[in-house]
N, C-alpha and C positions, 0 to 999 in steps of 0.2 A: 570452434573453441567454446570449453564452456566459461560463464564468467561467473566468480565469487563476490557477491557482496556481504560486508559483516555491518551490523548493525549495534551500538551500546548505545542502550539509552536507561536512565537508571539501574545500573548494577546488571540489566537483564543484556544479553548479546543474543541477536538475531541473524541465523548465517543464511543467505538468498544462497543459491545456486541454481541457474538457469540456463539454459541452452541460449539464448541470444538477449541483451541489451531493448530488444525491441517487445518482449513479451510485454503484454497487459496488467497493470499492478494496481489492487485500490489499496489506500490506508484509509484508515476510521480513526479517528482519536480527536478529541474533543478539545486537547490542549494547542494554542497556539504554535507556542512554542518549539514542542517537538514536531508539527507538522512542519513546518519552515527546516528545522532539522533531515527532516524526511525529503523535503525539496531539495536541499543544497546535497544532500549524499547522492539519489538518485542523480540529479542535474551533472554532477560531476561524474557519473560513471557512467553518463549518456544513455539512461531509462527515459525516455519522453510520452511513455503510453503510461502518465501515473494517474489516478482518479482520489482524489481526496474528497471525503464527506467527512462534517464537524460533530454527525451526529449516526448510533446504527440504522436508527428509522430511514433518515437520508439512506443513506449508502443499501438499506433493503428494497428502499422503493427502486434505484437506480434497477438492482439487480432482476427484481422480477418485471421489469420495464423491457430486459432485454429479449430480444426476438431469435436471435443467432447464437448456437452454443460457441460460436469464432468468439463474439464478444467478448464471454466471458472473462476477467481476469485471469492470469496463470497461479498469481500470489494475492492474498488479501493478510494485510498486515492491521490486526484492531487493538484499540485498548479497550478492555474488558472493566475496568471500574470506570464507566459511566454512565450519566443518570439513563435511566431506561434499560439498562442493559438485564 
């Protein structure tokens, strides 16, 4: 079964559609609060492969660190307005 997630987070809606629950997901965003946001939605629809970095530097280093294209995330969810971006 495929499974739908939708996402609102100011005014914007983000709609996931993934073949299984268990796929790899990073988010990037810098803001607290929506990442906790991102925790409790994922958490509730039983995503547990999430990777959250507070920064994109973090979350690139993560990425060219990895050895396995398996690794890779299926989704990367970012906020695009911050610093260094």
């Amino acid at each position: 079964m495929t499974h739908a997630l939708i996402l609102v987070l100011h005014s914007s809606i983000v709609v996931v559609s993934m073949a299984s629950n268990k796929a790899r997901v990073l988010v990037v965003d810098d803001d607290q609060e929506e990442q906790i946001i991102f925790k409790e939605v994922f958490s509730e629809q039983n995503y547990h492969s999430v990777l959250y970095f507070d920064s994109a530097q973090g979350a690139l280093a993560y990425l060219t660190g990895l050895h396995s294209e398996a690794l890779f995330p299926k989704l990367i969810i970012s906020d695009i307005n911050m610093p260094k971006m």
